[in-house]
C-alpha positions in Angstrom: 121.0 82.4 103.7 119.1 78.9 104.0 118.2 77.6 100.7 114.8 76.7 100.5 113.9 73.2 100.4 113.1 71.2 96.9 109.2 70.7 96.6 107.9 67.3 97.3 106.5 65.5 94.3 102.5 66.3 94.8 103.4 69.8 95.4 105.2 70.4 91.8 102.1 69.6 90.5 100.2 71.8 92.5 102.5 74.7 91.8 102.7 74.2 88.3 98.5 74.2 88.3 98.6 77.4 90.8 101.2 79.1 88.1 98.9 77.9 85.3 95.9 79.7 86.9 97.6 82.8 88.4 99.3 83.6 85.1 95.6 82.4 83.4 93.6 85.3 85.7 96.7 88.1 85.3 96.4 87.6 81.5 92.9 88.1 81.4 92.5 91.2 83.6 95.3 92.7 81.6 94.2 91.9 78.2 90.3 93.2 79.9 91.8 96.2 81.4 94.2 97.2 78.6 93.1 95.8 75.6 88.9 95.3 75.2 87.9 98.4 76.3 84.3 96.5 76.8 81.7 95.8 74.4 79.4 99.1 75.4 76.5 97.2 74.4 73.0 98.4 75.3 71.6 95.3 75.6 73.8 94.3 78.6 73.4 96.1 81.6 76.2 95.2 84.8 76.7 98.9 86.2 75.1 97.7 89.3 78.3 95.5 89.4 80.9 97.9 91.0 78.8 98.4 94.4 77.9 94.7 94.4 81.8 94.6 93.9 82.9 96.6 97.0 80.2 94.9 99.0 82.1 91.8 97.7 85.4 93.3 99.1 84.3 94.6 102.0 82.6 91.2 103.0 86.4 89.8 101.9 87.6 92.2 104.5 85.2 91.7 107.5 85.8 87.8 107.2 89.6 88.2 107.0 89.5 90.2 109.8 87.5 87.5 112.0 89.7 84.9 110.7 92.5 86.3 112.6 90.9 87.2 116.0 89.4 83.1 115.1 92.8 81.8 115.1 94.3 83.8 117.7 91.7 82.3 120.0 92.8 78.8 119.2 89.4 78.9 117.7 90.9 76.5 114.0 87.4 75.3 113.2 86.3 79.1 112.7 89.0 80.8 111.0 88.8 77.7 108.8 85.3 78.9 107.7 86.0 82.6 108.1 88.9 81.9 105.3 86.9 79.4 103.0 84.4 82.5 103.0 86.6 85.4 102.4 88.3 83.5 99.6 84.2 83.0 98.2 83.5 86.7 98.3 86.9 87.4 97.1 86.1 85.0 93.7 82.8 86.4 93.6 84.5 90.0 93.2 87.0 88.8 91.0 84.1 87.2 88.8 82.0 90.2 88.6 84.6 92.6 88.3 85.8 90.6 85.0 82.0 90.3 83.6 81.6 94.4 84.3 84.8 95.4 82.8 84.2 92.6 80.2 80.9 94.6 79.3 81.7 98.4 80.6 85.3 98.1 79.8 87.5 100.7 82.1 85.9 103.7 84.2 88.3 106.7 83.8 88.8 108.5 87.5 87.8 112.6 86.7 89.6 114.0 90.1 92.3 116.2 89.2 95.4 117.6 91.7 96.2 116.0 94.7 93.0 113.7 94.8 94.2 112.2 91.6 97.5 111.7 92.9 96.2 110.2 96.2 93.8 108.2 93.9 96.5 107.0 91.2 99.0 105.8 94.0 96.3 104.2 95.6 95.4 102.0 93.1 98.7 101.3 91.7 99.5 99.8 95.1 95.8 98.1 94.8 96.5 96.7 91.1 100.4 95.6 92.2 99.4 93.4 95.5 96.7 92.1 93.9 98.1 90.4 91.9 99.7 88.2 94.4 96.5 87.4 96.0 95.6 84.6 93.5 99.0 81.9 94.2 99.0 83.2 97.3 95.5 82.3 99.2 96.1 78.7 96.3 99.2 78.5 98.2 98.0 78.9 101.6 94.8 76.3 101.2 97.2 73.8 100.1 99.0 73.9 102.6 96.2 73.8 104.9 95.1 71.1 103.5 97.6 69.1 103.7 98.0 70.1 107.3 101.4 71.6 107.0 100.3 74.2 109.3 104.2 75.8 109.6 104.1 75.9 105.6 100.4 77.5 105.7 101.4 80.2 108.4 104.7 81.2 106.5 102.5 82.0 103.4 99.9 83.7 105.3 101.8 85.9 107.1 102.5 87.4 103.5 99.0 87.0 102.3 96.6 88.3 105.3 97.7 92.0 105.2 98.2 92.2 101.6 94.9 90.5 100.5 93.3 93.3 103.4 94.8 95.9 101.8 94.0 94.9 98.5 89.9 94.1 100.3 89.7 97.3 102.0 91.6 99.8 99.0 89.2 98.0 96.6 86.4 100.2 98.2 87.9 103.0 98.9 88.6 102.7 94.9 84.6 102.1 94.5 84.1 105.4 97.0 86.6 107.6 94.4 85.2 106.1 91.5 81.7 106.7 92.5 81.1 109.8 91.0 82.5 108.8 87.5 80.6 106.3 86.6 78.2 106.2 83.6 74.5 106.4 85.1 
């Protein structure tokens, strides 16, 4: 087995800030999702939030998506863009999915028998990649940025289909947790 090579001086520190913020962002979602329970105010309203969120996904999705097909062309100065974007709509998701959940606290999924099992495995295997998405796409725009393209393309060939899946499951989780939402 080749041992992976020691990390060059300006990438510790990066690593140690992409640790920092990963473990940072999985901290708060836990202690939001486990923990708060939200503040059920009335005088805050976010329940438009979960559509806006999917949108947010699905956008995330759509861009990934053409980011490939860009870079498959030769086409760098697209996919470039296509991935600066999906990564926006993916923080913009992550951003209002923290303020709803910060508010509304957790929406409890009402299916019972098989859809609930289809439903519960789904988003287990939504919650578990997801969490890889943050160091991950950190990971992979530091490498592109320092044009260590080899680097880059070893990390993404993890990241793209896991942060799709994690895009495209995150509205199909909107689409099953439609009808349980408070109106």
């Amino acid at each position: 087995m080749a041992s992976v090579p020691a990390a060059a001086p300006s990438d510790r520190s990066f690593f140690v800030f992409n640790a920092i913020v990963s473990a940072a962002a999985l901290a708060l979602l836990s202690w939001l999702l486990l923990f708060h329970g939200g503040l059920q105010s009335a005088d805050v309203n976010l329940r438009f939030m979960p559509a806006v969120n999917a949108c947010f996904n699905a956008t995330a999705a759509t861009l990934l998506v053409a980011g490939w097909v860009a870079v498959k062309r030769g086409r760098s100065d697209l996919h470039r863009y296509f991935m600066v974007a999906a990564f926006a709509a993916s923080a913009l998701f992550l951003v209002g999915y923290l303020a709803y959940h910060a508010v509304h606290g957790d929406t409890k999924f009402g299916g019972v028998g098989a859809v609930r099992t289809v439903y519960l495995v789904l988003l287990a295997s939504h919650v578990l990649l997801s969490i890889g998405i943050v160091p991950l796409s950190l990971t992979a725009f530091w490498f592109a940025w320092k044009k260590e393209f080899s680097r880059h393309t070893r990390v993404t060939r993890v990241l793209w289909p896991l942060w799709l899946y994690v895009s495209v499951t995150g509205v199909v989780v909107f689409l099953m947790l439609r009808p349980y939402y408070p109106a």
